[in-house]
C-alpha positions as CSV (number, residue, x, y, z in Angstrom):
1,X,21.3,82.2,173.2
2,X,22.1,78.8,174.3
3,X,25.7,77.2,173.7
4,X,24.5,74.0,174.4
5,X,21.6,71.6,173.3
6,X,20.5,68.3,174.6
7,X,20.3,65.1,172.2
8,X,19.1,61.4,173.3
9,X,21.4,58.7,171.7
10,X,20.3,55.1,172.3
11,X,17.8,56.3,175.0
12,X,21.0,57.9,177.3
13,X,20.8,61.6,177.2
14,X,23.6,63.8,176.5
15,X,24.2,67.4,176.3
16,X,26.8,68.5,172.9
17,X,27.9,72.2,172.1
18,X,25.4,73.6,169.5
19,X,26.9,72.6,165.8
20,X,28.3,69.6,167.2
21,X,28.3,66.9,164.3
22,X,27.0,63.1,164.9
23,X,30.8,61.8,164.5
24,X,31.3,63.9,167.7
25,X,28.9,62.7,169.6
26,X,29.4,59.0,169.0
27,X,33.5,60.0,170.2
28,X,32.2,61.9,173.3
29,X,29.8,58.5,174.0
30,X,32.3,56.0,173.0
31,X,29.7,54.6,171.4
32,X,30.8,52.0,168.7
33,X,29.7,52.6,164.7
34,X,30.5,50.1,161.5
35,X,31.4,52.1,159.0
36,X,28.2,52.6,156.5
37,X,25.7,51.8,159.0
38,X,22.7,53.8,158.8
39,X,21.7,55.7,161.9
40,X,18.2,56.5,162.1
41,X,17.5,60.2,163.8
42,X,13.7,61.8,164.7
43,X,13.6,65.6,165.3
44,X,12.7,67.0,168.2
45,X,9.1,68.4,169.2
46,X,7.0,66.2,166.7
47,X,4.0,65.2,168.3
48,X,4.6,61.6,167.1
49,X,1.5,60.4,168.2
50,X,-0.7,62.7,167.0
51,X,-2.3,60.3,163.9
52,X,-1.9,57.2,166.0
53,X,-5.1,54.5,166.2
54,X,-2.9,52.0,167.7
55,X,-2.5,51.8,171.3
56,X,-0.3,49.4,173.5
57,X,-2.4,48.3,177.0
58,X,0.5,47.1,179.1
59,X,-0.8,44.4,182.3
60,X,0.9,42.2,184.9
61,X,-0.1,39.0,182.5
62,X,1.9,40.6,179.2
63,X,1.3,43.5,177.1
64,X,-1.4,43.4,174.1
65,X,-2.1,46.2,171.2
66,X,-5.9,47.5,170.4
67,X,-6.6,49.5,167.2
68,X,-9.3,52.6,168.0
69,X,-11.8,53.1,165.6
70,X,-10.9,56.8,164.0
71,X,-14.4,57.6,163.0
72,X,-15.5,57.8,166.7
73,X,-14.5,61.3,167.9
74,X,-16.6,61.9,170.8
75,X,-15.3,58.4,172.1
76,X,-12.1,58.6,171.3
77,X,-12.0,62.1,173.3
78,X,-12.8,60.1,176.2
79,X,-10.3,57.9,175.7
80,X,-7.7,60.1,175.3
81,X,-8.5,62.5,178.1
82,X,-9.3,60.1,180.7
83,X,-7.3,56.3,179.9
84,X,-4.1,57.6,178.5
85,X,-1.1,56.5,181.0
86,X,-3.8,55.3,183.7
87,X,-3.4,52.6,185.8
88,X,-6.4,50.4,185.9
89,X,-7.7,46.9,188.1
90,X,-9.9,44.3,186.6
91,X,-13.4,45.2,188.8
92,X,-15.4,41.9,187.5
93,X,-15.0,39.3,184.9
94,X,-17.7,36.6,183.3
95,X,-16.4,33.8,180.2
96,X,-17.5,36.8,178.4
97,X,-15.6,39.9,179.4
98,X,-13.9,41.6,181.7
99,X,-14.4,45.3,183.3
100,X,-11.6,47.8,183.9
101,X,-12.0,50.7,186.4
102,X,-14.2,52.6,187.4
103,X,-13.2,55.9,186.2
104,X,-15.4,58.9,186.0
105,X,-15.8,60.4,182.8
106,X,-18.7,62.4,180.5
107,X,-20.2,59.2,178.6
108,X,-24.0,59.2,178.0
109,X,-25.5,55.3,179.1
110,X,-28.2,53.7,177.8
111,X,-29.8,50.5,179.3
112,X,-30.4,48.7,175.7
113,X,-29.1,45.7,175.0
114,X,-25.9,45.0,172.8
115,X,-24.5,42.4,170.6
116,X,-20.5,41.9,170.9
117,X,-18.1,40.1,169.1
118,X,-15.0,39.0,170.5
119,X,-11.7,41.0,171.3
120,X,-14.4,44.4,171.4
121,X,-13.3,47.0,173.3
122,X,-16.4,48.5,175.1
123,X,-17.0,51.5,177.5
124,X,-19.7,50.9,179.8
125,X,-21.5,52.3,182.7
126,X,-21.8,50.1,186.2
127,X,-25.4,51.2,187.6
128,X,-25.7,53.3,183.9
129,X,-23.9,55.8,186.0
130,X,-21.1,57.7,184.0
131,X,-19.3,58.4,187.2
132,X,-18.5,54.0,187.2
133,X,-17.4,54.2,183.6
134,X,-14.9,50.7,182.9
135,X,-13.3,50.0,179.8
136,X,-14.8,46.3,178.9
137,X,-13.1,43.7,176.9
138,X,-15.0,41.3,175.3
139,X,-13.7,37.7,175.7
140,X,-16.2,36.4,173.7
141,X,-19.4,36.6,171.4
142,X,-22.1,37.8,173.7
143,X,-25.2,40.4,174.1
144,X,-25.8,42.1,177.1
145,X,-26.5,45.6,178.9
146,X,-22.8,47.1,179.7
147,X,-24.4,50.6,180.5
148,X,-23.1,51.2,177.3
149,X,-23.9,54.6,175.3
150,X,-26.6,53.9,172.6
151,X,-24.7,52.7,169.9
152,X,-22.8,50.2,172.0
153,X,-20.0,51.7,173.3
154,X,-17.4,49.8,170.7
155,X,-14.4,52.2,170.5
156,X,-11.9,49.6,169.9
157,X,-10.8,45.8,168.7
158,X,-8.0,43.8,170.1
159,X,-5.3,43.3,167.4
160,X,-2.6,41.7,169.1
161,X,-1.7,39.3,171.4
162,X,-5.0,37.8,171.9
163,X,-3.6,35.4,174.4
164,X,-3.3,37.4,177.2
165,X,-6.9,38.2,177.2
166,X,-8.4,34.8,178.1
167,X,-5.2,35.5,181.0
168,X,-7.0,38.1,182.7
169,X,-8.6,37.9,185.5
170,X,-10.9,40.0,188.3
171,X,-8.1,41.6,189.7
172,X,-5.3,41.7,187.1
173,X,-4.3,45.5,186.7
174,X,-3.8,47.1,183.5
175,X,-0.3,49.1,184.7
176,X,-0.2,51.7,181.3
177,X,-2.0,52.7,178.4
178,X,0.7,54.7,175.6
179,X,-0.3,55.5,172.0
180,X,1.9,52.9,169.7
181,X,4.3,55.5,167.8
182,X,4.3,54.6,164.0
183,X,8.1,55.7,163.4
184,X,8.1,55.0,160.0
185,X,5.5,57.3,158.9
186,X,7.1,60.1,160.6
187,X,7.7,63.2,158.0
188,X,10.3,64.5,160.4
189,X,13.0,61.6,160.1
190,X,16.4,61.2,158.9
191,X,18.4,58.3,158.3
192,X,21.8,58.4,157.1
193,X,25.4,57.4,157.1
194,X,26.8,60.7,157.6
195,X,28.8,61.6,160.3
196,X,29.2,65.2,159.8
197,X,25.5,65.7,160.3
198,X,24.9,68.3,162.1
199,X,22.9,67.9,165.7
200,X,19.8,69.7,166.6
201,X,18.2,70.6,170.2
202,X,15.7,67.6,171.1
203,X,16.8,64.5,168.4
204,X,16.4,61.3,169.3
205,X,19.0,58.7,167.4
206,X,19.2,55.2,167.2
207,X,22.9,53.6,165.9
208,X,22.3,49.7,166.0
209,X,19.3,47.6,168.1
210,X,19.7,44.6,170.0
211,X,18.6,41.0,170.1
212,X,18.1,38.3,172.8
213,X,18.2,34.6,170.8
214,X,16.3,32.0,172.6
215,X,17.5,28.5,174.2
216,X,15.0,27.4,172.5
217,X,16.0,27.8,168.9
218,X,20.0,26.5,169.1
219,X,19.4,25.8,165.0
220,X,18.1,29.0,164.2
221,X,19.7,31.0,166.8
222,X,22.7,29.9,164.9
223,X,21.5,31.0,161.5
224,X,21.3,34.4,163.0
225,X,24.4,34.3,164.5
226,X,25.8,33.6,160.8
227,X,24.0,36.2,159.1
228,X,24.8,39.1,161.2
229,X,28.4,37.9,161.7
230,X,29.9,41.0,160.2
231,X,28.1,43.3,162.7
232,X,25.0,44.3,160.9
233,X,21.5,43.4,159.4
234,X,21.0,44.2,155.7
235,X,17.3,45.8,155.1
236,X,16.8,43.6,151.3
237,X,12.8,43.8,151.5
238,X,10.3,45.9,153.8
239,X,7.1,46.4,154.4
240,X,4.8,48.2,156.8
241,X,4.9,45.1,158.6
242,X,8.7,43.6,158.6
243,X,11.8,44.2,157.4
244,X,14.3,41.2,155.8
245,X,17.5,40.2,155.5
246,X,18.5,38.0,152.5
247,X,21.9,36.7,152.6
248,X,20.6,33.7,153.8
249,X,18.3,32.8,151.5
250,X,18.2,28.9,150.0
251,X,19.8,27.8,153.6
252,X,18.2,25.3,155.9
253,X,17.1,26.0,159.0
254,X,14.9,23.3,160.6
255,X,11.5,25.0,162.6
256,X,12.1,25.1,165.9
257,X,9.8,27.6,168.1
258,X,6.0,28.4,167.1
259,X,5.4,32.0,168.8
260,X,3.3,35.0,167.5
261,X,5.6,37.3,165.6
262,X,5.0,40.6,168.4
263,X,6.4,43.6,167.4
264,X,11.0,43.2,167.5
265,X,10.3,39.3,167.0
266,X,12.9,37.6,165.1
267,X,12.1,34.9,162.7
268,X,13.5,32.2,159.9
269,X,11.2,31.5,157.2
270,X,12.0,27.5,157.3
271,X,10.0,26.2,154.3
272,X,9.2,27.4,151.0
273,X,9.2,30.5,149.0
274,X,11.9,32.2,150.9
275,X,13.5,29.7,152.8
276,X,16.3,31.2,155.0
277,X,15.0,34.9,155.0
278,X,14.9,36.0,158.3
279,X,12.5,38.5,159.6
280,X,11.7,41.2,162.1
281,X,8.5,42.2,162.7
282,X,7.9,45.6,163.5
283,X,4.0,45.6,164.3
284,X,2.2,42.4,166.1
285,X,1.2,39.3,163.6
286,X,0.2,35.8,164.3
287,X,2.5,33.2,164.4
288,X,3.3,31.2,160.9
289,X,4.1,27.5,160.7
290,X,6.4,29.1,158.1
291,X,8.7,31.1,160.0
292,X,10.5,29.7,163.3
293,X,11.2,32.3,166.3
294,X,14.3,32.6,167.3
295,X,15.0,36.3,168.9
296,X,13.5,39.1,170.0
297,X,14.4,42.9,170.3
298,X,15.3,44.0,173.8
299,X,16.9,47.7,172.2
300,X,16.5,49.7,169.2
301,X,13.2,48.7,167.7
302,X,12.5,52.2,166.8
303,X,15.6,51.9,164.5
304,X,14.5,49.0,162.4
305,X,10.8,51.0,162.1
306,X,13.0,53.9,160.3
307,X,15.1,51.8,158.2
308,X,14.5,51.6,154.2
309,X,15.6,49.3,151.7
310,X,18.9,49.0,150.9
311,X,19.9,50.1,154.6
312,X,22.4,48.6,157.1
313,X,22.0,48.5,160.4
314,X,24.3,47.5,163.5
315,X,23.0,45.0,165.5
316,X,24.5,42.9,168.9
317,X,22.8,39.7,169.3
318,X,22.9,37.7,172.9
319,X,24.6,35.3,173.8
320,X,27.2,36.5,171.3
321,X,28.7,33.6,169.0
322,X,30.9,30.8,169.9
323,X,33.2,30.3,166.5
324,X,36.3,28.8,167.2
325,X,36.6,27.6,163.1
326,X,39.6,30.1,161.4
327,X,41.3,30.6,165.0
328,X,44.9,30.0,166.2
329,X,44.8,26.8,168.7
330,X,46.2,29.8,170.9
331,X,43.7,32.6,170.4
332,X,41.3,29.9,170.5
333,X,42.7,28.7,174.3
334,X,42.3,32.6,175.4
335,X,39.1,32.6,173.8
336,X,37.6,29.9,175.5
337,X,39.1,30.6,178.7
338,X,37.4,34.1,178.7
339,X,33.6,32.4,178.0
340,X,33.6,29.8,180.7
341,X,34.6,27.1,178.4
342,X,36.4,23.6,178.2
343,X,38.8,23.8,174.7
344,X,39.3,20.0,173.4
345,X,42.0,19.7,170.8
346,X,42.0,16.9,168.2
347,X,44.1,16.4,164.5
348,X,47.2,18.9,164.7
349,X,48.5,19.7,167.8
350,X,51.6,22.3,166.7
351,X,51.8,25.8,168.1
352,X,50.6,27.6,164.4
353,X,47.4,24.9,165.0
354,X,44.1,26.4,162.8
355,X,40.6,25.2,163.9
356,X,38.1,24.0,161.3
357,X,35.7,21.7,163.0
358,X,34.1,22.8,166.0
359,X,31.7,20.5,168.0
360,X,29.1,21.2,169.3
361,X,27.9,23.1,166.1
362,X,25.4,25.5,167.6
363,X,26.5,28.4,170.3
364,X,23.0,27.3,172.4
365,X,24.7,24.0,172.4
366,X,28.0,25.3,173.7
367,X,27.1,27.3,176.1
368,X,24.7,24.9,177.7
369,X,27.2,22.0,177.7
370,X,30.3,24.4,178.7
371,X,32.7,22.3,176.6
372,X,33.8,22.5,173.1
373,X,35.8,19.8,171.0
374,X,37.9,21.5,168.0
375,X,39.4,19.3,165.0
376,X,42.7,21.3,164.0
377,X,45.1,21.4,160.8
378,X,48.2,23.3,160.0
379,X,48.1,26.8,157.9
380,X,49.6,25.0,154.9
381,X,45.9,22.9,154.2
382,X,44.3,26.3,154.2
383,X,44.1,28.1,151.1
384,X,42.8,32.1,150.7
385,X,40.4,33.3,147.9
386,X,39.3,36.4,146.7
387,X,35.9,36.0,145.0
388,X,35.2,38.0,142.0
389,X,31.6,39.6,143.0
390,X,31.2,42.0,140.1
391,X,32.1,39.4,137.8
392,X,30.5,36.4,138.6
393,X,28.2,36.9,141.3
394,X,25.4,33.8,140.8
395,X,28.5,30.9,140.9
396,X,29.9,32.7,144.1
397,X,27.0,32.1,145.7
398,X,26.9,28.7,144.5
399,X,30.3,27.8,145.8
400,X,29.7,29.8,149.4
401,X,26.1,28.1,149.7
402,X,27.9,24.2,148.4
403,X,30.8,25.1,151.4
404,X,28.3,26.9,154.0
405,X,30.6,30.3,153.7
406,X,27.9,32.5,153.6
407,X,27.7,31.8,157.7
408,X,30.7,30.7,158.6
409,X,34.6,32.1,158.1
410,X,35.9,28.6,156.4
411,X,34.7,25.4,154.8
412,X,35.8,21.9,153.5
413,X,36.5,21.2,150.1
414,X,37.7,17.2,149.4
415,X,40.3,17.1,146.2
416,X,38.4,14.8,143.8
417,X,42.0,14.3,141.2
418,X,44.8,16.0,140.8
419,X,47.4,15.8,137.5
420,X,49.6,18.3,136.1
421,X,49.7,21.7,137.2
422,X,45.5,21.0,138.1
423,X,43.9,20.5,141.3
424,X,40.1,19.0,141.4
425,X,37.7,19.4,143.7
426,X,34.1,18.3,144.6
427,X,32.3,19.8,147.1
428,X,30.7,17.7,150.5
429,X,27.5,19.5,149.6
430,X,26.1,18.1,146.1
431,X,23.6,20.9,145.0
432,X,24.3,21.5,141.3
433,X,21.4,18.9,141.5
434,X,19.0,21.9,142.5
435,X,21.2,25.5,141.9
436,X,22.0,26.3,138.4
437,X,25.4,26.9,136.8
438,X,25.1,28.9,134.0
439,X,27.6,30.4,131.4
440,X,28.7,33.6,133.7
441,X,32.7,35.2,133.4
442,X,33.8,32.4,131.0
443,X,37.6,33.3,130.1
444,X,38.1,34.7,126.5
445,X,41.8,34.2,125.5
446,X,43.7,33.3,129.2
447,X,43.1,31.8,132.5
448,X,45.8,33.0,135.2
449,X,47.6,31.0,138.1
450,X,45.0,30.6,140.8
451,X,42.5,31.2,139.4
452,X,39.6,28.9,140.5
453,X,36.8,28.0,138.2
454,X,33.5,25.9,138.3
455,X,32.1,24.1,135.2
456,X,29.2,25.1,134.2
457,X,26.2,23.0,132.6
458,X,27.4,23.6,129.0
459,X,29.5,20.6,130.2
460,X,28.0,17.0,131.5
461,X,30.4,17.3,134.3
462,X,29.2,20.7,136.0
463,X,29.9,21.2,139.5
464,X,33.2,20.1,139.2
465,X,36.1,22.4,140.8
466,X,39.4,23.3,139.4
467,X,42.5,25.3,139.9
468,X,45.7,25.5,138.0
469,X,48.9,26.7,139.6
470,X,50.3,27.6,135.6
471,X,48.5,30.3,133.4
472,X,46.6,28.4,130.4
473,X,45.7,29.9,127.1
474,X,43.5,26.3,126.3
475,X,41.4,24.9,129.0
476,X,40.0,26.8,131.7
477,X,40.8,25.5,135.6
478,X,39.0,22.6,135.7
479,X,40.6,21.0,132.2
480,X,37.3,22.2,130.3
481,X,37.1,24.7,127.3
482,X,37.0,27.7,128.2
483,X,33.2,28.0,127.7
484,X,32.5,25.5,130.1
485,X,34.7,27.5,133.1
486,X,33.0,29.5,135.3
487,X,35.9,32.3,136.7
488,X,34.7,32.8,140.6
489,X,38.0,34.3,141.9
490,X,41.5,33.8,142.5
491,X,43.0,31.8,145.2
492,X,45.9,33.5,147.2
493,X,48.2,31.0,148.0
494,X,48.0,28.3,145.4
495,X,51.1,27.4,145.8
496,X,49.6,25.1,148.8
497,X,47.7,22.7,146.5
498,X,51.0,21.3,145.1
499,X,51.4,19.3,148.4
500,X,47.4,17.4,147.6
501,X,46.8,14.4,146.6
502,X,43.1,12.5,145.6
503,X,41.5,11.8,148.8
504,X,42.7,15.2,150.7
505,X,40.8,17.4,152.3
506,X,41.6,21.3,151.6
507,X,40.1,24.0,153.5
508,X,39.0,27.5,151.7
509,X,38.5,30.7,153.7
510,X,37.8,34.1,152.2
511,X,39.8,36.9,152.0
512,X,39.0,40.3,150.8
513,X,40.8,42.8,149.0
514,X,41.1,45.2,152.2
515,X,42.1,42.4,154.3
């Protein structure tokens, strides 16, 4: 009886004591995990591509997908048996199509005359000899004699990445032919967050994927950057075609990069229903003057093919992020000194320094320029709040989307008056014009110290701010009855907005309860 069995994690294989758990093989690999991750595992000796129509044609011009048609079996034999994993050149090519080959194999041709329709895939017969059997693509609509069997020889249609075909080229060499494994349909799957699962001879498990951003797409590059901050993609939608993230939906992101959305493509939807949903696409689809590229899979497609809703998965994105905003003025010097970069230092200058402007904006920007400027304030114009979530979930948002925190660590708030024990604020951002505040944690009978609260639009002046460093059984924080005052959270050090006046800038950063 073996003691041992053999697993593949992240395409390395590595051989674990039989019971070994998934905790100990992520020690024994070193490899990193954020806690409730999901980590997407297919057993071992599935014939995965058993069912598969879909096939991925690989070529020194790029790779494109073709769809078989199921219903042909004797063709389809053919295929299987002879073109899997072959390498094959580009004999001839007209405007029309282009021949692959010639391979010998058992098909019957006929010397009638066909109609095709573009993006076809065709077998056909040089001489009506079986023994010169190519695998035609149809570049265009056309009739002709291929050699073709009697029905025509269709087998197939291009489905993706119809580009490359007016590419190729007499010559060009089709380097593989793999069936396209449809991971998500797999009955023998698991994904989970458990690390006590238990390890079986032959798995194949996927803990985060990674994404290349493009130069091309600084803005939405960026947007990425933001959403996956905290180390992982959140699977809110999916469908046989995509899976998305919605944390940043309702945030701009200008169009940037018009590409077909290939299989691990990474897009923004920039206008419309939907705006700031990114996407990955986990089959081919045309490109959308909807959704911007800006990334693309390099590693781990296969996990984001297993994922289902409600899922989070790790992800590493390259370049990583340039944020300097939150830092020490010293952690920000090592920082910048380890990427290659030029640190400029403007507003406060002492040794406890924080950044909270950073220009460029974008990381693409950064990296290309090799310089940074950084506008810096002391700790005590930075004040900590704890959102309240459970409680009053649609004004957090607000507040976060009004200050940009749902991508970035800190944001400006300007104080619009201050009297008493009160503070007012208005944020930079106007956009009570567009997002509703309605009635939502309204305070019954007290309003604590710190607590920060928004009006809502049972008041003329909604939007408006407030925090009160005294607890107030009357008015809620922004001097409005208490069902006006939308509770949001509490701030930390409140203390700090003693020292404001009108006219002052204050800067809020979030802090959680397990921070």
């Amino acid at each position: 009886m073996k003691d041992t069995i053999t697993v593949e994690l992240n395409e390395r294989s590595v051989q674990m004591d039989v019971g070994g758990t998934l905790g100990e093989l992520l020690t024994k690999t070193q490899t990193p995990y954020h806690k409730g991750t999901t980590i997407g595992i297919v057993k071992g000796g599935e014939e995965k591509e058993e069912h598969t129509t879909e096939y991925s044609l690989k070529t020194n011009k790029g790779e494109f997908k073709i769809e078989v048609d199921s219903k042909k079996t004797a063709f389809l034999n053919t295929w299987a048996a002879t073109f899997i994993g072959k390498e094959l050149r580009a004999h001839w090519d007209t405007p029309d199509a282009i021949a692959f080959g010639p391979v010998e194999t058992g098909i019957k041709p006929d010397k009638g005359t066909y109609a095709y329709k573009r993006y076809d895939i065709i077998f056909g017969a040089g001489g009506y000899d079986a023994k010169n059997t190519y695998v035609i693509i149809a570049k265009g609509n056309h009739t002709a004699s291929h050699g073709s069997p009697m029905d025509g020889g269709v087998f197939a249609r291009v489905i993706s990445s119809k580009n490359i075909i007016a590419k190729l080229e007499q010559g060009d060499i089709i380097t593989n032919i793999e069936p396209v494994i449809k991971w998500e349909t797999l009955t023998d799957k698991i994904t989970t967050t458990d690390l006590g699962t238990v390890l079986e001879d032959g798995m194949t498990i996927f803990t985060y994927f990674a994404v290349e951003l493009k130069k091309e797409s600084p803005q939405g590059a960026e947007h990425f950057l933001g959403l996956v901050r905290h180390g992982f993609f959140r699977v809110n939608d999916i469908s046989s075609s995509y899976v998305v993230d919605d944390i940043l939906i309702g945030e701009d992101c200008p169009f940037e990069l018009l590409d077909s959305r290939s299989e691990g493509s990474v897009a923004v939807r920039t206008q419309g229903d939907g705006l700031g949903r990114v996407f990955i696409s986990k089959e081919d689809r045309t490109s959308s003057v909807a959704h911007s590229i800006v990334g693309s899979i390099t590693r781990g497609i296969e996990l984001v093919k297993l994922a289902e809703k409600g899922n989070k998965l790790a992800v590493t994105a390259t370049p990583e992020r340039v944020m300097f905003l939150g830092l020490n003025i010293n952690d920000a010097a090592e920082l910048a000194n380890e990427r290659g970069l030029t640190l400029e230092i403007g507003g406060y200058e002492g040794e406890d320094a924080i950044i909270v402007e950073q220009r460029p904006e974008t990381t693409m920007e950064i990296l290309e320029g090799g310089n940074i400027s950084a506008f810096c304030i002391p700790p005590d114009q930075l004040i900590h709040i704890e959102f309240y979530y459970d409680k009053a979930p649609t004004t957090v948002e607000y507040f976060k989307h009004a200050l940009k925190l749902k991508e970035r660590p800190l944001g400006p708030l300007p104080v619009d008056l201050t009297y008493e024990n009160t503070t007012l604020l208005k944020t930079i951002k106007r956009v009570e014009q567009y997002k509703e505040i309605m009635p939502e944690n309204t305070p019954k009978d007290l309003v604590l110290a710190g607590e920060m609260g928004v009006t809502n639009q049972a008041s003329k002046m909604y939007g408006i701010i407030g925090v009160k460093t005294i607890d107030d059984q009357r008015y809620g924080p922004t001097g409005e009855k208490f069902h006006c005052t939308n509770i949001i959270g509490k701030v930390i050090d409140v203390e700090k907005l003693l020292a404001f006046n009108q006219g002052d800038i204050v800067y809020v950063k979030e802090v959680k309860q397990d921070e």
